[in-house]
C-alpha positions in Angstrom: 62.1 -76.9 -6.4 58.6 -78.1 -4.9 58.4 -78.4 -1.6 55.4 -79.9 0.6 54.5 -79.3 3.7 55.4 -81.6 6.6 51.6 -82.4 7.2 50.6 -83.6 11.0 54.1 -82.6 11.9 52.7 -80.0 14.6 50.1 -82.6 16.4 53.2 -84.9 16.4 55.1 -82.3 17.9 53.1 -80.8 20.8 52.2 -84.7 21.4 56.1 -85.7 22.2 57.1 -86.7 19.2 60.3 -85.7 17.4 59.6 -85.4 13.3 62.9 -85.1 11.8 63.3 -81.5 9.9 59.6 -80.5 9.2 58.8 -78.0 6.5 56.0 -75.6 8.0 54.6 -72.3 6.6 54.9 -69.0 8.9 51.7 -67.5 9.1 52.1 -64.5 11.7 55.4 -63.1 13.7 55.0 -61.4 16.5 57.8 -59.2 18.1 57.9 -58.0 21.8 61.2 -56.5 21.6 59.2 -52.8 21.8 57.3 -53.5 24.8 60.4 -55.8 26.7 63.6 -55.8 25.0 63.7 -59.0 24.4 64.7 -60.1 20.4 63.1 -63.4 20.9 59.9 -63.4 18.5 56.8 -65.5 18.9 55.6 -67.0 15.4 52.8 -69.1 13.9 53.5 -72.0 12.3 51.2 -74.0 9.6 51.9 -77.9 7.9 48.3 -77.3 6.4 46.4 -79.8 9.1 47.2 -77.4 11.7 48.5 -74.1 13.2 50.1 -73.4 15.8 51.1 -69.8 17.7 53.1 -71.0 20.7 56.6 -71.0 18.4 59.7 -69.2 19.9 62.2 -68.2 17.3 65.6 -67.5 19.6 67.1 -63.9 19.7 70.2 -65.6 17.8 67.5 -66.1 14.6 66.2 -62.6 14.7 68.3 -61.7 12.4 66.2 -63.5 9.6 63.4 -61.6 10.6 65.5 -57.9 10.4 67.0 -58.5 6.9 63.2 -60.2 5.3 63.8 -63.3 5.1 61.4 -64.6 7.2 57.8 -63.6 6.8 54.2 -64.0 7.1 54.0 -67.0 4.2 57.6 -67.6 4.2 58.3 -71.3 3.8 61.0 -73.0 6.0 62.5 -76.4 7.0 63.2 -76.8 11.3 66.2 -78.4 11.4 66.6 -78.0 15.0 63.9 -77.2 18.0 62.8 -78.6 21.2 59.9 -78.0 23.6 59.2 -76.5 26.6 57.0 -76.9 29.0 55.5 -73.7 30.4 51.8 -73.4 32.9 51.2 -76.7 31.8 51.5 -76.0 27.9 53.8 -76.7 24.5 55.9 -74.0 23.6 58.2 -74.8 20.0 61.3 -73.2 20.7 62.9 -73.1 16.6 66.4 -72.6 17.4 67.5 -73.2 13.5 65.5 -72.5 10.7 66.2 -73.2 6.7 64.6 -70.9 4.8 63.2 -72.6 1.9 60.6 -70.6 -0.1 60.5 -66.5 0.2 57.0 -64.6 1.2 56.7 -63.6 -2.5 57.2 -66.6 -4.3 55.2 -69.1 -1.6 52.0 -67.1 -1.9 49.6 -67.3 0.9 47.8 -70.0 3.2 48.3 -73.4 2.4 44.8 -75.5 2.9 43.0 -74.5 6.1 44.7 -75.4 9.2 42.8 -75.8 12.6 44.6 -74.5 15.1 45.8 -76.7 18.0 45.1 -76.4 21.5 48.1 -74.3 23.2 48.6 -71.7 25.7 47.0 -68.5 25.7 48.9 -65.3 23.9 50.0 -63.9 27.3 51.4 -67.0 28.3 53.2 -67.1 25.4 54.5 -63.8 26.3 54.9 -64.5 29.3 57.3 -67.3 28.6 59.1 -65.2 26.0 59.9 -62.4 27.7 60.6 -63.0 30.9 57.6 -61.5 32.6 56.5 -64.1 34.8 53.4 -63.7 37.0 52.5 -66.5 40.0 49.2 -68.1 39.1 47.1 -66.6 42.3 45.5 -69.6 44.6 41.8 -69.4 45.5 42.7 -67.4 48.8 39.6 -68.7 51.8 38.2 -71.7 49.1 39.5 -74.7 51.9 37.8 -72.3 54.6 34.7 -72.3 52.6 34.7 -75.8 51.7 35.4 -76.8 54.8 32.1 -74.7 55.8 30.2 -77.0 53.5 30.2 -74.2 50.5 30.9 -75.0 47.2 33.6 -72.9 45.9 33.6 -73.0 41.7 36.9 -74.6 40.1 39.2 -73.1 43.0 42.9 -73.0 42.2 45.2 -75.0 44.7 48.8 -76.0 45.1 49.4 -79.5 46.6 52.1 -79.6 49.3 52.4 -83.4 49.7 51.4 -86.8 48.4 51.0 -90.0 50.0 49.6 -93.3 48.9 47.3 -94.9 50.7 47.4 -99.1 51.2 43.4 -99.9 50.4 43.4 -103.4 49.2 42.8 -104.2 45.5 43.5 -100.4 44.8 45.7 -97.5 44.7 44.3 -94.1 46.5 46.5 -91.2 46.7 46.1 -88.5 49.5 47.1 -85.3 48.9 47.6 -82.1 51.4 46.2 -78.9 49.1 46.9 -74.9 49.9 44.8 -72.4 49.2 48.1 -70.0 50.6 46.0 -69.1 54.2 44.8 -72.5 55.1 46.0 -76.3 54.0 44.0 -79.3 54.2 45.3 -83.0 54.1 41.2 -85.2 54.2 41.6 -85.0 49.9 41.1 -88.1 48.0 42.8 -88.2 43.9 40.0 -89.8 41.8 41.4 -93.4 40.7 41.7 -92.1 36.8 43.7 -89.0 38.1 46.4 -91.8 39.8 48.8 -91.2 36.5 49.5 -87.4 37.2 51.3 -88.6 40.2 52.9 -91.6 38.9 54.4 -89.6 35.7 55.3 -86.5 37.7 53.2 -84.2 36.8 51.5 -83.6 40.2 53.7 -83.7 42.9 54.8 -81.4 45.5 54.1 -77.7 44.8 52.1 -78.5 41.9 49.8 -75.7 41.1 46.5 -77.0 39.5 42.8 -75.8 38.9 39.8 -78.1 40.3 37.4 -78.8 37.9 35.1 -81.2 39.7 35.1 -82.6 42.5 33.1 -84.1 45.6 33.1 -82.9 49.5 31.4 -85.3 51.9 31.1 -85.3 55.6 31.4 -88.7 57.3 31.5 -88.8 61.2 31.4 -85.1 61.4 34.7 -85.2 59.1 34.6 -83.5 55.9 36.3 -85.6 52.9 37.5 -83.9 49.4 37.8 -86.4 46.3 39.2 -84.7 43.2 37.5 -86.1 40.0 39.5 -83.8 37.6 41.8 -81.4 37.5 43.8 -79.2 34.9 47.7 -78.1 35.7 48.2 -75.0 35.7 52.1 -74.8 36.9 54.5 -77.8 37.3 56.3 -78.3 40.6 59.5 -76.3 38.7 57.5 -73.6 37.5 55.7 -72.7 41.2 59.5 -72.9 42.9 58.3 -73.6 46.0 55.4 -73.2 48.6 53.2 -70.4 48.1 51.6 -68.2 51.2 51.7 -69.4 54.5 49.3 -72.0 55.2 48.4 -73.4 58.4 46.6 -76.3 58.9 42.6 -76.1 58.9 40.1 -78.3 60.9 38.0 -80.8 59.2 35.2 -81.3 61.4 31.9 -79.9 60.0 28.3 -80.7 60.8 27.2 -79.6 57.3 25.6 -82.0 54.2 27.4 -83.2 51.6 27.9 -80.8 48.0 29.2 -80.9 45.2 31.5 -78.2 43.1 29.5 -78.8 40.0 26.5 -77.1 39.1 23.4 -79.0 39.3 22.5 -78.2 35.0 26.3 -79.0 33.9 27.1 -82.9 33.7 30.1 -85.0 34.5 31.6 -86.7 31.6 33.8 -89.3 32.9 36.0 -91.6 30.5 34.3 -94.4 31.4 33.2 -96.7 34.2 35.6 -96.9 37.5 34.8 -100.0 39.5 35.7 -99.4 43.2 35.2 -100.6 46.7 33.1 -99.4 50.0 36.4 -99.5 52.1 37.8 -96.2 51.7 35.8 -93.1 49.8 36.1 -94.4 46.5 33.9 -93.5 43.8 31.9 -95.4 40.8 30.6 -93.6 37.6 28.8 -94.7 34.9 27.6 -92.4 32.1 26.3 -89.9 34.0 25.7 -91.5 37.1 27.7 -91.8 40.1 27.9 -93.7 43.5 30.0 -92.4 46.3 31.5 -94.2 49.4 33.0 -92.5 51.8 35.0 -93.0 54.6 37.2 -91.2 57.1 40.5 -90.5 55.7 43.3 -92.3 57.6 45.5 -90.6 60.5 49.3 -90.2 59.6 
């Protein structure tokens, strides 16, 4: 029997959608039960559009890799997987498998598959085996920022949300960590509102700045986060990391900005705002900033 390959299958899958029983080519294993002791394997799947290397084959399936069935090339149907969500990436967890088509009689690579954005191979490791490492915070960044610096993509955990009643718009305040020092005058960019409102930052949330803005108004320094990449969900952090204790805002310094003066923003389009509370306007590559001091609790 012919078989083809479940083409797209993989976007659809790392995108939240649930193809019924794809057929997918194995391109690579890899085993970590040397190094850990762990029988769950880590394997590379293909539908000839796309690859992808953050698959989990269960230690209950390793059996199909000891006795040869399943290979680099093999050819096989998932009749049952889920996801997982792990540092803010897919992992395919392939808890039954149908082999279809041996190593042998498949052949090799099927078209020429892209691979698809996924974690790293030590998170995938990570994940597999156990192993797990807290992402470290930018320890002294709020200091420094604070101090009018401009620390480069600092990591932060938020420790508390609250939305803020501006009329004809929705701000967000957050409270960030750095693990020595918190600091609560931080702004979410409008376009970043949907993190909060889907879960995916909340309290404890561990996530990497990637631009942002730092103002002083009245001798009060002001943070507004234009974007930002998850780096651990609120279950994956477990809790509050450090001790931080509260750092002052006031600051006599000039405004700056995190991102260097040769690299451009590239914003998804055009967010029209209002002068009453620090919100922010950007057009192509242009942007207009007003600020003002954050509210008191």
């Amino acid at each position: 029997m012919t078989y083809q390959l479940s083409q797209g299958a993989l976007s659809k899958i790392v995108n939240g959608q649930v193809p019924r029983n794809p057929i997918l080519k194995c391109l690579d294993i890899y085993d970590f039960s040397a190094e850990s002791g762990v029988n769950d394997l880590a394997i590379v799947l293909s539908d000839s559009v796309h690859c992808y290397k953050a698959c989990m084959l269960p230690e209950h399936r390793y059996n199909l890799v000891r006795e040869g069935r399943l290979q680099q090339h093999t050819l096989l149907r998932l009749t049952y997987y889920l996801t997982s969500l792990h540092k803010g990436s897919k992992i395919i967890i392939c808890y039954d498998v149908e082999i279809l088509v041996s190593a042998k009689e498949a052949g090799g690579r099927v078209g020429n598959p892209e691979r698809l954005e996924g974690p790293d191979d030590y998170c995938v490791y990570q994940f597999i085996t156990g192993n797990m490492e807290p992402t470290n915070l930018t320890t002294g960044a709020i200091k420094e920022l604070v101090g009018g610096k401009q620390p480069y993509q600092p990591i932060f955990q938020c420790l508390a949300t609250k939305n803020m009643l501006v009329p004809g718009d929705k701000k967000i305040r957050l409270v960030l960590s750095d693990g020595v020092h918190s600091f609560s005058a931080v702004l979410l960019a409008s376009s970043l509102n949907i993190l909060v409102d889907d879960g995916s930052l909340q309290r404890y949330t561990v996530f990497q700045v990637i631009h942002y803005h730092s103002a002083v108004r009245e001798k009060k320094r002001i943070l507004i986060l234009l974007d930002i990449d998850i780096l651990e969900y609120s279950y994956e952090a477990g809790g509050q990391i450090g001790e931080p204790v509260p750092l002052s805002v006031t600051n006599e310094g000039l405004p700056c900005t995190s991102k260097p003066e040769n690299e451009n923003i590239n914003p998804s389009g055009k967010q029209k705002t209002s002068n009453k509370f620090a919100l922010i306007e950007i057009t192509g590559n242009h942007q207009k900033i007003y600020i003002m001091p954050p509210q008191t609790d």
